[in-house]
N, C-alpha and C positions, 0 to 999 in steps of 0.2 A: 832089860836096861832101864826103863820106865818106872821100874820098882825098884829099884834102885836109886834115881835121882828123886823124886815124890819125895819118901821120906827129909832127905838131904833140905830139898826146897823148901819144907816144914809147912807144905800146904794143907789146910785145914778142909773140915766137911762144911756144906754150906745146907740149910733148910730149903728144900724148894713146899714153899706153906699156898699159896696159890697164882692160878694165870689170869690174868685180867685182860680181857678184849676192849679196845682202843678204838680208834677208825681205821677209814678199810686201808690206808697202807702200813699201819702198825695194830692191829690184829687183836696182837696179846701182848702181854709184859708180866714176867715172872715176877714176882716179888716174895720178900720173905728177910726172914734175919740171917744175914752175911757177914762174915768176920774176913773182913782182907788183910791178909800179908803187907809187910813194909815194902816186900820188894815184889808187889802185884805183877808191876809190867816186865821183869825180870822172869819170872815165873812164866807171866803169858807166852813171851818170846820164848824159852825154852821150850815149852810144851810144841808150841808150832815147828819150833826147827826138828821133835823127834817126831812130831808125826810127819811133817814132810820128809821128814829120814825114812821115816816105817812106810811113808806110804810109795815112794821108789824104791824100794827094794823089793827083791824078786818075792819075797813071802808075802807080800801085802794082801794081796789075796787069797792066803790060805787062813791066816789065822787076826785079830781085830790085833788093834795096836793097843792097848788095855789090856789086852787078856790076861798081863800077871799081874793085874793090879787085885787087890781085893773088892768083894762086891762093895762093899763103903766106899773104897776108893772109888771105884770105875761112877759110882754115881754122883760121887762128890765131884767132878773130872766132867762131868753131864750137864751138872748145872752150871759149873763153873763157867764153860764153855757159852754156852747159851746166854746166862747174863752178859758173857762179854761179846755177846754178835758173833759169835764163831756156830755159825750153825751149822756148816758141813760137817763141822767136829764134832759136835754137840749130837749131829743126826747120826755120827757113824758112831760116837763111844755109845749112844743110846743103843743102835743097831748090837754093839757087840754086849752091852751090859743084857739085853732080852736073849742074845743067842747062849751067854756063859751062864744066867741064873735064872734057871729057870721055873724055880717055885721063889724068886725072887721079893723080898721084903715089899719094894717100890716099884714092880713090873708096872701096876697100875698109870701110876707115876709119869715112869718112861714112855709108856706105849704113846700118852700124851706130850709128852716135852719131845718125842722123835717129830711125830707129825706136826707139832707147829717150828722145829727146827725147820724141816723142810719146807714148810710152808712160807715162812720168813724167807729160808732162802732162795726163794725163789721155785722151787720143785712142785707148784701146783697137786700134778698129776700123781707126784710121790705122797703128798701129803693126805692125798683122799684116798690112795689105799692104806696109808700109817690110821687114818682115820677110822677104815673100817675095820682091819686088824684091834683098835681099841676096844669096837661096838663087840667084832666077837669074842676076841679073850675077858670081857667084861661087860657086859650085856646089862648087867643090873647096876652098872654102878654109877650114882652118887652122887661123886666127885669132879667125875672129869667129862663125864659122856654128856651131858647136856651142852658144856662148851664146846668140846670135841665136834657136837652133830652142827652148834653154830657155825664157829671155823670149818669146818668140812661145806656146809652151804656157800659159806662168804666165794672161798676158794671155788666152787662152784659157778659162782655168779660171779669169779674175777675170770672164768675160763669158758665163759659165756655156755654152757650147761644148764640151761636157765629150767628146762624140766626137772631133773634130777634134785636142781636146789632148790625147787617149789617142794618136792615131796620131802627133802630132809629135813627142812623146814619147819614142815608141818607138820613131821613128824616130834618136832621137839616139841612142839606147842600140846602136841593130843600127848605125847609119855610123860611132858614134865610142866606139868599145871600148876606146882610152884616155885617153877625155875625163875631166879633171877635174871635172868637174862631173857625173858620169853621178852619185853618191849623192844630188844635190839633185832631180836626175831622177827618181831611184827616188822619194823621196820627194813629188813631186808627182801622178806617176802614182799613187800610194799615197793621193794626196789625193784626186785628181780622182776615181779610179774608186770611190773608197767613195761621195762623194756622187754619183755616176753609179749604184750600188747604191741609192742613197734613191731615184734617180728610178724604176728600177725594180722598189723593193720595193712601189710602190702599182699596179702595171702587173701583173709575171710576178715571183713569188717566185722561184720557179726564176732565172731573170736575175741577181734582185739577190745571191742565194746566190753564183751566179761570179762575180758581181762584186769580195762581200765576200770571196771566199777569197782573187782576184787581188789585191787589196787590200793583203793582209794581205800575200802574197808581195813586191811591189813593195817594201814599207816593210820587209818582213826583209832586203833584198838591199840595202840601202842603206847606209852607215856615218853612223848620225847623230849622229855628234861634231862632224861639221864644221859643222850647222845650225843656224841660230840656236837660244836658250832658248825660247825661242817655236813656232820649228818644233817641238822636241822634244816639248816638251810636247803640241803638237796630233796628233805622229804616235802617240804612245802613247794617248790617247784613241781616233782613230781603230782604232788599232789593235785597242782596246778592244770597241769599238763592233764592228766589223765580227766579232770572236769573238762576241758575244753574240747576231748575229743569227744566227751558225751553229750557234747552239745549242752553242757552247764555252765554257762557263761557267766553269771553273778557267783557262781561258785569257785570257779577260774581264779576269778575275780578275788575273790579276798585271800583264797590260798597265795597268790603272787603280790596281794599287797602285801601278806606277812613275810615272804620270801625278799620281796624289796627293803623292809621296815628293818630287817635284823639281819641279812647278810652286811659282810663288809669288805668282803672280796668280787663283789659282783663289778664289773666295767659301766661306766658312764652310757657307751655305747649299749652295752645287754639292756641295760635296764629301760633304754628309753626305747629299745625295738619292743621290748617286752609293754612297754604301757600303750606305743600304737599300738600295737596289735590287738590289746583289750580296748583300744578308744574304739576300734573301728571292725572290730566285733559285735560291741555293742549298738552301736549306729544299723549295723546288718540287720539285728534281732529286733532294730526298729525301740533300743530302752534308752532312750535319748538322752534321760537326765545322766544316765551314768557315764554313757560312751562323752557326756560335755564334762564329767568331771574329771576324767581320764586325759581328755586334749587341754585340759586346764591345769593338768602337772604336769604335762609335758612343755606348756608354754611358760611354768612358773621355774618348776625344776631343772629346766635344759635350756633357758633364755638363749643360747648361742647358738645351738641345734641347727642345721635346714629342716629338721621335722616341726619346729618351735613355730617358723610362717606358716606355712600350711596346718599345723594346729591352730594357731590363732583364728585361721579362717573357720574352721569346723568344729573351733567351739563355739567361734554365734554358728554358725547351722543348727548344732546339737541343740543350745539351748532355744533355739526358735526355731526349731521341731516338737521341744519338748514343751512348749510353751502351748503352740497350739494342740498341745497331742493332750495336756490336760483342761485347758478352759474347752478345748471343742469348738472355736472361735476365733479369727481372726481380728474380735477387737477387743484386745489388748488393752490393760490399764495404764495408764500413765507412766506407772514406775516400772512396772515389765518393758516397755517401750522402751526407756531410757536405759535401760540394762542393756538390753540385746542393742541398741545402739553404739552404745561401749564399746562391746565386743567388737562389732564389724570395725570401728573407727580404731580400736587396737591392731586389728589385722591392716589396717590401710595406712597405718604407722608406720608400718613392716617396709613398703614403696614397693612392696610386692605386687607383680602382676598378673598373676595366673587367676584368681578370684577377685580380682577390681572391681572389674565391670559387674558382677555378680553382687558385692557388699553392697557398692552405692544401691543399686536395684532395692536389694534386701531396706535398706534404711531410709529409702523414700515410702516403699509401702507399708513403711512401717511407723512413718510419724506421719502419712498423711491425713489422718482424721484429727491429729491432735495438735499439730504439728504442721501446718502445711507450706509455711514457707522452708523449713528445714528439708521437706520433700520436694519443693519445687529445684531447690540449688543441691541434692540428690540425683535427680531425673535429669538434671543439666547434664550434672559430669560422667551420668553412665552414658547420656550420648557421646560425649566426648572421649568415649573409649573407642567408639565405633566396632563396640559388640553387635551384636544382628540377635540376640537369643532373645531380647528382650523387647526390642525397640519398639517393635509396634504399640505394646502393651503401654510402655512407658509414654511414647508418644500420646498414645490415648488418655490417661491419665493427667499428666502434663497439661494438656490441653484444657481439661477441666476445669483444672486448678486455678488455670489462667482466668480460666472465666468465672471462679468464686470468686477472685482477688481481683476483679473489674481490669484484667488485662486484657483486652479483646482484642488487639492487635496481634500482638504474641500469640494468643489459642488461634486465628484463622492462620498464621504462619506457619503454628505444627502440624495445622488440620491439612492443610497444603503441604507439607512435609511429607504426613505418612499418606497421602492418596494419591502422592505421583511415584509411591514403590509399587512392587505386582502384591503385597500381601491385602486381600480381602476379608481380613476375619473383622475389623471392624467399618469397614466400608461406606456400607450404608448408612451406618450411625451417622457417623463422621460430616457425609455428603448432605446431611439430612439439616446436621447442627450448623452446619458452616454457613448454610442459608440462611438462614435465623441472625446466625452474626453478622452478615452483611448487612442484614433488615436494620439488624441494632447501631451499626458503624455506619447507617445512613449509604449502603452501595446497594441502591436496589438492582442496575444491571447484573452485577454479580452475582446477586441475589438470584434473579430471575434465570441466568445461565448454569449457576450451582445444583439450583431446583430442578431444572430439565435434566441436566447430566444425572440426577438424583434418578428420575424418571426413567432414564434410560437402561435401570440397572435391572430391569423385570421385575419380581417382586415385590417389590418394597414395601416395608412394613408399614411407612405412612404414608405411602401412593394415594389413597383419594384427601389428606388434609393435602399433600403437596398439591394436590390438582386445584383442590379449589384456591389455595393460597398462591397459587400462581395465575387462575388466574384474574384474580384481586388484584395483583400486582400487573396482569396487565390491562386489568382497567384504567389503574392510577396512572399510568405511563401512557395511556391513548391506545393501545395497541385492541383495541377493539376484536377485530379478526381472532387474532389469537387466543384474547380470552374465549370464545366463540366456540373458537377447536378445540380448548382444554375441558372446557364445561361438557362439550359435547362424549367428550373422551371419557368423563368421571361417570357420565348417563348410562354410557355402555360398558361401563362394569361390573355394573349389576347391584353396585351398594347402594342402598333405600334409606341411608343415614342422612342426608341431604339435599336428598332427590328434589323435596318441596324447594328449597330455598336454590336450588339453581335454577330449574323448570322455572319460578321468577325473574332468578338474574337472569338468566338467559334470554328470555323471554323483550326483556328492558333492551339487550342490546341487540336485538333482532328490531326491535325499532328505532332503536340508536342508527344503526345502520342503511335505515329504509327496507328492512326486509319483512314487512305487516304480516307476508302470509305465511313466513317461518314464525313471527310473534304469535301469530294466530293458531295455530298448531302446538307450539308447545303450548299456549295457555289454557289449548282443550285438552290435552294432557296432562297439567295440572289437575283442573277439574275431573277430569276424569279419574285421578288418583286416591279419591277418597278424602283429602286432604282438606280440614275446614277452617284452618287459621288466618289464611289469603285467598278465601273465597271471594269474600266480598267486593277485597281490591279487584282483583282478577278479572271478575264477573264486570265489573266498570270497566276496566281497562280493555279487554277485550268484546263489549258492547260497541263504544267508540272505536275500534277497530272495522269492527264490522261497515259500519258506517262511511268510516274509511275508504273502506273497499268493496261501498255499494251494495254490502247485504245488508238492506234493512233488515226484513226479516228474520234474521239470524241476532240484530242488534237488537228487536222489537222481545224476541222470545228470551233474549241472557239478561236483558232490562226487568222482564216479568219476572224472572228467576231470581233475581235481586230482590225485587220488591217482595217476592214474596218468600221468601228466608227471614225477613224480620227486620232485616239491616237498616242501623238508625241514623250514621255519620253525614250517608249521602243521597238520604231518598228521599227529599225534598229537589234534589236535583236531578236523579233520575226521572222520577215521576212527571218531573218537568218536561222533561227531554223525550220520555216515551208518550207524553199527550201529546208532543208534537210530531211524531212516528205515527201516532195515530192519527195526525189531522193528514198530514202524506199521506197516507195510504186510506185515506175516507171510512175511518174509523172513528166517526165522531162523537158516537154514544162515547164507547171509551176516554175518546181525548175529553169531551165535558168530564166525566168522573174522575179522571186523573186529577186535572184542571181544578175541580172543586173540592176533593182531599187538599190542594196545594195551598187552596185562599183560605183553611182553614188555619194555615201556619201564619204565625203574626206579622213573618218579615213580609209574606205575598200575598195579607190581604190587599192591600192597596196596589198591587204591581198593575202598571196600565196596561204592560203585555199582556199579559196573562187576564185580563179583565175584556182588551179589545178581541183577543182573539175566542174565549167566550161569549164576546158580541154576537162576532159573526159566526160560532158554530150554534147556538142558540136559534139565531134566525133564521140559519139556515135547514136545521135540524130539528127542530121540537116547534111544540103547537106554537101558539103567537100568545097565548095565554102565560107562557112558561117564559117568553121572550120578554115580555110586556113585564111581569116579574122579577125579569133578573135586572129589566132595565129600570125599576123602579127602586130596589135593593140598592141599586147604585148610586142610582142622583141623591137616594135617601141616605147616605153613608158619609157624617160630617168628618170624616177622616182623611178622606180625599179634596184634592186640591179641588178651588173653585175651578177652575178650568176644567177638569176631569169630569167633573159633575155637573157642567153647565154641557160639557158635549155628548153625556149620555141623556140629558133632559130636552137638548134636543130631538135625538134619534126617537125620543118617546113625543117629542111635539109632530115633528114629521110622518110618525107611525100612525098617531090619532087623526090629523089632515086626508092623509091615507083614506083609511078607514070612513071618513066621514065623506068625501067623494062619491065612495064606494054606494052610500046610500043616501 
């Protein structure tokens, strides 16, 4: 019947000259020089209504609906078919043109136009045995079997096969090393094995790692200019993909900028999950500058985003991370400062509050050396968050500041702010400085209570300045006693930093007091220290001590000890005072020689004390030749008053009356 209407329709032969592979839902595309009839769709429609005739009818089965056509026909009838998307028809006149000729002209041909019929229509599984039926009725050839083994892979890798189409693959690559098509090749082994890498990244890491490296190799060896926009864009993704599970992150990285840069189907939504994910990859791997140039497209390219606020905040982290991750240092130049300020002040734009209290933080320590009032109204408003993560630290800082910028009121405010919380990290400091600011704001009780509480914290790192500084302070305040206990307190702990100069003070107010015989004891503990800067005082002061408290003795011997050290300030006075220890205690050789080193000093030649009581140790004591001498030295000494000298010229008129009695 068939051959019969054909001629009538006055349908022509068509060239089928070659198949071109497309992307993957359109495969191949026959092309060639076609001559169409006036009445194409006339024709189409016939054809179909007798093969739906042939194909319900009881014979359909036994014999092809073509079979009386000529081999011309039946092949012209093949292509026909297939250019017009009739691939069922297309797959069964093929089927019947290999069954009826079989040293056939265009067996070749066919054996390929069946398997991408089926393939197109859908028939997978049919098409990869039409595939292999080609490989073996034609094993060497050409023409077709390099496409063939491609399409056979594709179909493969659309039937998820993913083994099978690695090796067909590969095998096109190792038989046909000048096949045109080996780049679209690379590029599916590039596809398949990455997702052959998913099946076994939940199986063997190890696996999916080779997988992903071969991956990434297959899709570099390929030229992807010649594949569709489509393909490109999914090889660079992948490509993407498979660095990122080998933990190559900057490599990630540029394959998914180029997948961003040139797709035009990708969603608003993908692309900006896809640049977190690289911001904050790289933030992990610790490469700051990148992971900040990453949340800097996001907050430029997606302004509307809710990833847009929270990138704003973690690209100032990023880039002051990145900041000190290259100078190595926390201080920052000027124009780095103001940068990374920006940032945080961007983010705080936002009135976003999940990193607030966190920026202001960030942007006081970070202009506080250059910058300190921008830090001080910084520090303000992170307390005004009433975060806790930072406060202490801030508080401390704060504080400082106050007291560069002569606010002393404010710094004892914060300093009492952070020491009535339980945090102790800076405690001591704090309790140590606040002292010091009461000193300076003129509150010495404060002062003095701050300081104790200071004291009371154990440790403390300047426990004996505090000791003595307190108790200084309560000397100036009268508090005698107390100084008394703190001095004594700084003795017994053993530091010899200024042992000398309490063992004094202390000493002063143990007489301040009426306590001589605690004066007396530390001031032989002085001495006794080795100590030679306040000997001299000392040794005076605790002489007159002694004296005090009726040890001559004791006064007579620290007087000698004086005298004989060399001491020049006050030994004219001493010497005084120990000739008259000596006349006490009937020590009158001594008391004359003391006596007469004294009158050799000019203020006491003429002293009448000191002349009369010479008198009387002279007459008392030495020959009356030696007497008779001094008392002539005297009346003969016109420096002295007449009166003086008339009443020593006496004692020598009297002396001679004496004497002359006598014989």
């Amino acid at each position: 019947m068939l051959l019969k209407i054909l001629p009538i329709l006055g349908m022509k032969t068509r060239s089928l000259n070659k198949i071109k592979t497309v992307d993957q839902s359109k495969f191949v595309k026959i092309t060639g020089t076609i001559n169409y009839p006036k009445m194409r769709f006339s024709i189409i429609t016939i054809l179909l209504t007798v093969l739906c005739f042939f194909l319900a009818s009881s014979s359909a089965s036994a014999q092809c609906w073509t079979s009386d056509l000529s081999e011309e026909d039946q092949l012209a009838v093949a292509r026909e078919t297939f250019a017009d998307g009739l691939y069922s028809a297309a797959s069964e006149t093929a089927k019947c043109y290999l069954d009826n000729f079989k040293k056939g002209a265009a067996r070749e041909e066919v054996f390929f136009l069946r398997a991408e019929a089926l393939r197109k229509g859908g028939d997978l599984q049919g098409s990869i045995k039409a595939y292999d039926e080609l490989k073996i009725n034609y094993p060497q050839s050409m023409s077709y079997l390099d496409n063939a083994m491609l399409q056979q892979g594709i179909s493969l890798v659309l039937n998820r096969k993913y083994t099978a189409a690695i090796k067909i693959l590969n095998s096109l690559l190792q038989d046909y090393p000048e096949s045109k098509l080996r780049d679209e090749a690379n590029y599916w082994l590039g596809y398949v094995t990455s997702y052959n890498a998913e099946h076994f990244r939940k199986k063997s890491k190890k696996k999916a790692l080779l997988e992903y490296e071969a991956s990434t190799q297959y899709f570099i060896n390929g030229d992807p200019t010649g594949l569709t926009q489509k393909q490109q864009q999914e090889r660079w993704y992948l490509i993407g993909r498979a660095w990122w599970f080998l933990d190559e992150i900057s490599k990630a990285a540029d394959a998914w900028n180029q997948y961003l840069k040139h797709s035009k189907s990708i969603k608003p939504v993908q692309a900006l999950n896809l640049k977190y994910q690289l911001a904050s990859r790289f933030q992990q791997a610790k490469i700051y500058t990148k992971s900040e140039s990453w949340f800097a497209r996001i907050v430029s390219e997606h302004p509307d985003s809710k990833l847009a606020v929270s990138s704003a905040f973690w690209r100032a982290e990023m880039a002051y991370a990145a900041a000190l991750q290259q100078t190595k240092t926390e201080d920052l130049d000027l124009k780095s400062i103001n940068r990374l300020v920006k940032h945080y002040r961007l983010y705080i734009d936002h009135k976003d509050k999940e990193h607030l209290a966190l920026s202001y933080y960030r942007i006081g320590v970070l202009a506080q050396t250059l910058q300190p009032n921008e830090t001080i109204s910084a520090f303000r408003k992170y307390l005004s968050t009433k975060d806790k993560t930072y406060v202490s630290e801030v508080q401390y800082r704060l504080a400082y500041l106050y007291i560069e910028s002569k606010q002393l009121k404010r710094a004892i405010e914060i300093f009492n702010q952070y020491l009535s919380t339980k945090d102790k990290t800076y405690a001591d400091e704090l309790q140590y400085r606040l002292g010091y600011l009461y000193l300076e704001t003129k509150q010495q009780k404060k002062a003095i209570e701050t300081f104790n509480k200071y004291l009371t914290r154990g440790n403390a790192k300047h426990k004996v300045e505090i000791q003595i500084r307190l108790g200084y302070l309560y000397i100036e305040s009268k508090e005698l006693k107390k100084a008394i206990e703190i001095f004594n307190q700084y003795l017994a702990n053993g530091d010899m930093t200024h042992v000398a100069e309490i063992q004094i003070r202390l000493g002063y107010l143990y007489i301040d007091t009426n306590q001589q015989n605690e004066a007396i004891k530390i001031f032989q503990k002085y001495l006794a220290s080795g100590n030679t800067e306040h000997v001299a005082e000392i040794q005076i002061r605790l002489g007159y001590l002694y004296l005090e408290s009726n040890q001559q003795k004791k006064a007579i011997k620290i007087f000698e000890q004086y005298l004989a050290s060399g001491a020049i300030d006050h030994s004219a006075a001493i010497q005084l005072r120990l000739a008259y220890l000596y006349v006490e205690n009937k020590q009158n050789f001594l008391a004359i020689s003391l006596l007469e080193q004294v009158r050799l000093l000019p203020d006491y030649q003429q002293n009448s004390e000191i002349l009369q009581t010479l008198m009387v140790l002279y007459r008392d004591t030495v020959s009356k030749e030696k007497y008779v001498q001094f008392l002539l030295g005297v009346r003969s000494d016109a420096r002295l008053e007449e009166k003086e000298r008339h009443g020593f010229g006496f004692l020598l008129y009297v002396l001679h009356c004496h004497v002359s009695d006598i014989y």
